[in-house]
C-alpha positions in Angstrom: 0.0 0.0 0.0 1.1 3.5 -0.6 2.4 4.8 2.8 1.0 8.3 2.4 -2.6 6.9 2.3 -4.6 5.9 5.1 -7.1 3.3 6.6 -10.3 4.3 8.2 -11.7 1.9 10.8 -15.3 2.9 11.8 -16.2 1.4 14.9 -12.8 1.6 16.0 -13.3 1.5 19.7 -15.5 -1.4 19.7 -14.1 -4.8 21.2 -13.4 -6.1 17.2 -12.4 -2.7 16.5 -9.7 -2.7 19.0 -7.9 -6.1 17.5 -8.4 -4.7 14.1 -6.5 -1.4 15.1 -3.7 -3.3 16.3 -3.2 -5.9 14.0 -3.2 -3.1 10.9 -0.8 -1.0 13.3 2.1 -3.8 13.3 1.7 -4.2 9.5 2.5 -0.2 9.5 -0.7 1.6 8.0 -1.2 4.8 9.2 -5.1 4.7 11.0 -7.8 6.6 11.3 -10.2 5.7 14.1 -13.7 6.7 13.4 -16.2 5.9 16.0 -19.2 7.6 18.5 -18.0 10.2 20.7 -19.4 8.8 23.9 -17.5 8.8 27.5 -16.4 4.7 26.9 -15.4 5.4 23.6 -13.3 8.3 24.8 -11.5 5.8 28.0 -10.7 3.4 24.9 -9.1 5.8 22.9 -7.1 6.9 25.8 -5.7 3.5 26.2 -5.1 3.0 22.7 -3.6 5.5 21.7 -0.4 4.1 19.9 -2.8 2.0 17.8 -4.2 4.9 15.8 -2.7 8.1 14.2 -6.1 9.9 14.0 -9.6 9.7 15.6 -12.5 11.1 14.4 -15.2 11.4 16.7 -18.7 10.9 14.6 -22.7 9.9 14.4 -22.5 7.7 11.2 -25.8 9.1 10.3 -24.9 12.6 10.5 -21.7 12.5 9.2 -20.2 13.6 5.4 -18.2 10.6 4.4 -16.5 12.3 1.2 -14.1 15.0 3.0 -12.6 11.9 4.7 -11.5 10.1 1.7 -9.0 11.6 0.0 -5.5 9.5 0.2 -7.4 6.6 1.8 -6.6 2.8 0.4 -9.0 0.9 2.6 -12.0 1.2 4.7 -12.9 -1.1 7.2 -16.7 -0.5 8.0 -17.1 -2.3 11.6 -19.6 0.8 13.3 -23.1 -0.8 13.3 -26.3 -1.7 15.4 -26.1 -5.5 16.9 -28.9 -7.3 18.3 -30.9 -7.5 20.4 -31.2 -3.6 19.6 -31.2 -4.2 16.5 -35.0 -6.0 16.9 -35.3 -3.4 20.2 -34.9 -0.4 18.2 -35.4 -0.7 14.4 -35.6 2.6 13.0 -32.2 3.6 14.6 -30.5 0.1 13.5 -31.9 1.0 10.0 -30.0 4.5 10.2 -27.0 3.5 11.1 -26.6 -0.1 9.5 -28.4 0.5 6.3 -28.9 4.4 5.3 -25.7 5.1 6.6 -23.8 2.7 5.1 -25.3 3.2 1.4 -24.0 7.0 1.7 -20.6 5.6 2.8 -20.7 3.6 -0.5 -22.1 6.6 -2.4 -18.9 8.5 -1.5 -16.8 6.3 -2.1 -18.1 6.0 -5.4 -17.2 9.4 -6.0 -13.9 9.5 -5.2 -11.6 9.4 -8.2 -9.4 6.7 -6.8 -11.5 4.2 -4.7 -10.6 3.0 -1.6 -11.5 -0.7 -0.3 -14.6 -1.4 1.5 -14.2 -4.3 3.9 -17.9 -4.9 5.0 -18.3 -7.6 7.9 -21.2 -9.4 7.6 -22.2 -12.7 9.6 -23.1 -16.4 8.7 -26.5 -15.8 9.8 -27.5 -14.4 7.1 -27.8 -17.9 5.6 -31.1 -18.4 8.0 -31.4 -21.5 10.3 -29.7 -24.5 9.7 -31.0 -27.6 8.4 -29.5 -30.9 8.9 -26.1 -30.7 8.3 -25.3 -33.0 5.3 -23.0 -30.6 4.0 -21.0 -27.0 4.9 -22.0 -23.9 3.8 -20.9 -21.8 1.1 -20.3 -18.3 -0.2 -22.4 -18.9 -2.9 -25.4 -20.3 -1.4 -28.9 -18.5 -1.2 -29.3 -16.4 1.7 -32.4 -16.6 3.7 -32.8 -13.2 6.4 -35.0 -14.0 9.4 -34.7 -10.5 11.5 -33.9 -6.5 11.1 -29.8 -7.4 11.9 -29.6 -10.0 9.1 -31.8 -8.1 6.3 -29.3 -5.3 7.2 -26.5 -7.4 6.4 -27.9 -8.8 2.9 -29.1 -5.3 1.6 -25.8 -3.8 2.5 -24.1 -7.0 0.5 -26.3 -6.6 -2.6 -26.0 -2.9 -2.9 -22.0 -3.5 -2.8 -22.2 -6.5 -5.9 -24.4 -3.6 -7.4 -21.8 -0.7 -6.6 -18.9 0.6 -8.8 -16.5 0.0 -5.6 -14.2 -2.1 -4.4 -15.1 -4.4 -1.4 -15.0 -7.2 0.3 -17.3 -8.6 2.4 -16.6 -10.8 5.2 -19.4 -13.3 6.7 -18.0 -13.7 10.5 -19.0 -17.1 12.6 -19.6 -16.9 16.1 -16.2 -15.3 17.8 -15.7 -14.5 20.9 -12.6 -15.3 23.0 -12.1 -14.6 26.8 -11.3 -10.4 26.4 -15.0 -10.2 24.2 -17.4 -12.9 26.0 -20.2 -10.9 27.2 -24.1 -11.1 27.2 -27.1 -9.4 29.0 -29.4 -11.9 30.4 -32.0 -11.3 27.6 -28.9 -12.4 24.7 -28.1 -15.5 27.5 -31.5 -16.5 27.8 -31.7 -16.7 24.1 -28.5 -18.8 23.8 -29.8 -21.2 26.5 -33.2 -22.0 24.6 -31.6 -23.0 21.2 -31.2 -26.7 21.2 -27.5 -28.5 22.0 -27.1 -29.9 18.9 -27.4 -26.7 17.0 -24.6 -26.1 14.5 -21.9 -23.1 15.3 -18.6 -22.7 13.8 -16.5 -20.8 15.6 -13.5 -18.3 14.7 -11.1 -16.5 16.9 -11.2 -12.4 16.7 -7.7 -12.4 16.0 -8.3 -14.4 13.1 -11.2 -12.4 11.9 -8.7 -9.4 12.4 -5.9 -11.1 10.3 -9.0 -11.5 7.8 -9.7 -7.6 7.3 -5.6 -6.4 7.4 -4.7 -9.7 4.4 -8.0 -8.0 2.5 -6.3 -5.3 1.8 -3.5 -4.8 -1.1 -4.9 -8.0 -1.8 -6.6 -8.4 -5.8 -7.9 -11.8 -5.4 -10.4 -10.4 -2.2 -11.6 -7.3 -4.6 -15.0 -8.3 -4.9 -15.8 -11.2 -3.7 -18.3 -12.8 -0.5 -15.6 -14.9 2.2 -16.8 -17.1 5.3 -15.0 -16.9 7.9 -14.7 -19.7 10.3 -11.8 -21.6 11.9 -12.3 -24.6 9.9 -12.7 -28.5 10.8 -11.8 -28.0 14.5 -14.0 -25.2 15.2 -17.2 -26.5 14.1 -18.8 -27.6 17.5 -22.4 -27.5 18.6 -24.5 -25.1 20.8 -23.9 -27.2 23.9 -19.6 -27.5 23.5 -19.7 -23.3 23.1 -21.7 -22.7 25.8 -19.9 -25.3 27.9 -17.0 -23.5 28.0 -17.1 -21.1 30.6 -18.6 -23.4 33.3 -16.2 -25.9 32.1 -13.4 -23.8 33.3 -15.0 -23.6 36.3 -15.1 -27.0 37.0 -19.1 -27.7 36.2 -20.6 -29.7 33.9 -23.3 -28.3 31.8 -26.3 -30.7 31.3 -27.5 -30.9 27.9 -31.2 -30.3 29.4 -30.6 -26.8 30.3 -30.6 -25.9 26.7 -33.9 -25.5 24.8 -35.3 -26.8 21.6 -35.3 -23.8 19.3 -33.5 -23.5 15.8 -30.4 -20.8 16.1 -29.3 -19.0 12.8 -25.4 -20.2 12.6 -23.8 -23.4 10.4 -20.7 -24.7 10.2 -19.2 -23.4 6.5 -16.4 -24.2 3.8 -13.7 -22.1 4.3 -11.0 -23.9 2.2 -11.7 -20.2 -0.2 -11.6 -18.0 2.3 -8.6 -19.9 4.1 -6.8 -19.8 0.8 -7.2 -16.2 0.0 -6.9 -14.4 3.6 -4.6 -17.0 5.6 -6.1 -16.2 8.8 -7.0 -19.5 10.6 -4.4 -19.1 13.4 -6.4 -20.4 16.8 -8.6 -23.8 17.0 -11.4 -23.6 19.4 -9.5 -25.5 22.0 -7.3 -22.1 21.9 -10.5 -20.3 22.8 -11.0 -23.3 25.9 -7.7 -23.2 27.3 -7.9 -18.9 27.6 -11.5 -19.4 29.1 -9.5 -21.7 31.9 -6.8 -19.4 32.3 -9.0 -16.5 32.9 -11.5 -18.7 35.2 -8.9 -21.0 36.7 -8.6 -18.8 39.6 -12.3 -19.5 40.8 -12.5 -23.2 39.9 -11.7 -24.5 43.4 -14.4 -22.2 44.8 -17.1 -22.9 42.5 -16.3 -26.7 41.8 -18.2 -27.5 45.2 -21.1 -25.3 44.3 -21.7 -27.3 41.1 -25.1 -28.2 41.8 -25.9 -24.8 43.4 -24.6 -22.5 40.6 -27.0 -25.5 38.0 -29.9 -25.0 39.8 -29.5 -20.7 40.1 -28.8 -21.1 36.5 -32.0 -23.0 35.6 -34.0 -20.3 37.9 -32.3 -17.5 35.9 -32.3 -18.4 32.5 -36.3 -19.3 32.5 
C-alpha cells in the first residue's frame, strides 16, 4: 500500500475494533479511528492510543463521508447496530446499519481513486440450519430472518451492485475470553436454542488477520468470504456454551438448553482460508484462555456445582 494513504476503521473503539487497530498497526498503516463520541469510547481511545494516528469522533448518520477520503486505500466498516437492539430499536439500527452505510458507499463511489470497503457481515444471514449433510458456502442463497440479518444482505447486494471495491466478510460466532459478554436477555436466548445446533467458531484475532490480508490484496476485490476456523472449530451449541462453566469446573447438562432453531452453520472455508490465511487459533485455543481467565475460581465454584446448575435454571427461564 502506498504509505501516504490511510485506513479508516469505523467502529474503532469497539471490542473487534480494538484487535483490528492493532493488528493493521504492526503491518504499519497509518489509522484513522472513526467511531461515537461517547464517554467509553473516549477511555478506549485513551488506552489506545499508539494504535491509531487519527480519531474522528462521529454519528454515522450525520456524518459527510466524502471530505474523509482523499488519500485513503482501505476502509474497514465495523460501526453498526447489533442485536438485540437491533429488533429493540429498528428505526435507529436502519440508520445506522443500512442508510448510513449506502452513503458511505455513495462517496466512495465518487472519489476518483476508490478506496477498499471491507464490509463484515455474519453467517446468519444464511437463516437456520437444516440438517447438516453438508457445509456452507459463499455462494449459497441467503435466507434473512430478522432486522440485523436483512441489514446485512441489503448492504451486500448494494455492494455486488456498486462501482466499488469491497469485500465482504461473513463472521461465525467469535468471541474469546477479552470479548465474551451477554445481557441476560442475549443469554436467555442462547440457552433455549437446542444442543445440537450447529456453530462454527472463529477467533477475533483471526477475523482481524482476515480484514488487514484484505487489503492490497486483488484476489479479495469483490468477492463474498466465510470466515470460520475450519474442521476444529465446528462444535455445537452445547460444546460453546460449555465453555465457561467448564473452566470452572461444572458440567453443563445438555437439558438446560432448549429446543429452538439458532441461525449459525458450520461453512467451507477452504476459499476463504486460501485467500486471507487467517486461521491461526482452533477452538481449543478459545478453551484453554476461558481456563486461564477462570482458573482462579474453579476450586471455589467446583463445590457449588449443583448450586450455581440449579441458580442457573432459575435464571435463564
Amino acid at each position: 500500500m502506498n504509505p501516504s494513504k490511510s485506513v479508516i476503521v469505523t467502529g474503532a473503539f469497539g471490542r473487534l475494533g480494538q484487535m483490528v487497530l492493532a493488528e493493521l498497526k504492526q503491518r504499519g498503516h497509518r489509522l484513522l479511528a472513526m467511531d461515537l463520541d461517547n464517554p467509553a469510547n473516549r477511555k478506549v481511545a485513551g488506552k489506545l492510543g499508539d494504535l491509531y494516528d487519527e480519531v474522528i469522533w462521529a454519528d454515522l448518520r450525520k456524518l459527510e463521508f466524502q471530505p474523509l477520503l482523499k488519500d485513503v486505500a482501505a476502509v474497514v466498516h465495523l460501526g453498526a447496530i447489533l442485536p438485540p437492539l437491533t429488533e429493540t430499536a429498528p428505526a435507529l439500527a436502519r440508520a445506522v446499519n443500512v442508510e448510513a452505510t449506502f452513503r458511505l458507499i455513495d462517496a466512495i463511489e465518487q472519489c476518483a481513486e476508490k478506496p477498499l470497503l471491507i464490509y463484515p457481515s455474519s453467517v446468519t444471514v444464511f437463516g437456520f440450519p437444516e440438517p447438516m449433510t453438508r457445509l456452507m458456502r459463499a455462494d449459497d442463497p441467503v435466507s434473512p430472518t430478522d432486522n440485523y440479518t436483512r441489514h446485512k444482505v441489503e448492504i451486500e447486494q448494494r455492494l455486488a451492485a456498486s462501482g466499488i471495491p469491497w469485500c465482504v466478510l461473513r463472521v461465525g460466532v467469535s468471541v474469546d475470553s477479552r470479548t465474551l459478554g451477554a445481557d441476560l436477555a442475549t443469554m436467555r436466548q442462547l440457552f433455549n436454542v437446542r444442543h445440537d445446533n450447529p456453530l462454527e467458531y472463529v477467533h477475533p484475532c483471526d477475523v482481524a488477520t482476515a480484514v488487514a490480508n484484505s487489503i492490497d490484496n486483488p484476489r479479495a476485490v469483490g468477492r463474498i468470504f466465510l470466515l470460520g476456523g475450519g474442521h476444529d472449530c465446528r462444535v455445537t451449541q452445547h460444546e460453546f456454551l460449555s465453555v465457561a462453566i467448564n473452566a470452572l469446573g461444572i458440567e453443563l447438562p445438555r437439558d438446560m438448553l432448549g429446543s429452538e432453531r439458532f441461525y449459525t452453520s458450520w461453512m467451507d472455508t477452504t476459499e476463504s482460508q486460501d485467500v486471507l490465511r487467517f486461521q491461526n487459533h482452533r477452538f481449543t485455543d478459545y478453551q484453554a484462555d476461558m481456563r486461564s481467565r477462570l482458573g482462579g475460581l474453579r476450586w471455589l465454584m467446583m463445590p457449588l456445582g449443583p448450586l450455581v446448575l440449579w441458580a442457573m435454571r432459575k435464571i435463564l427461564k
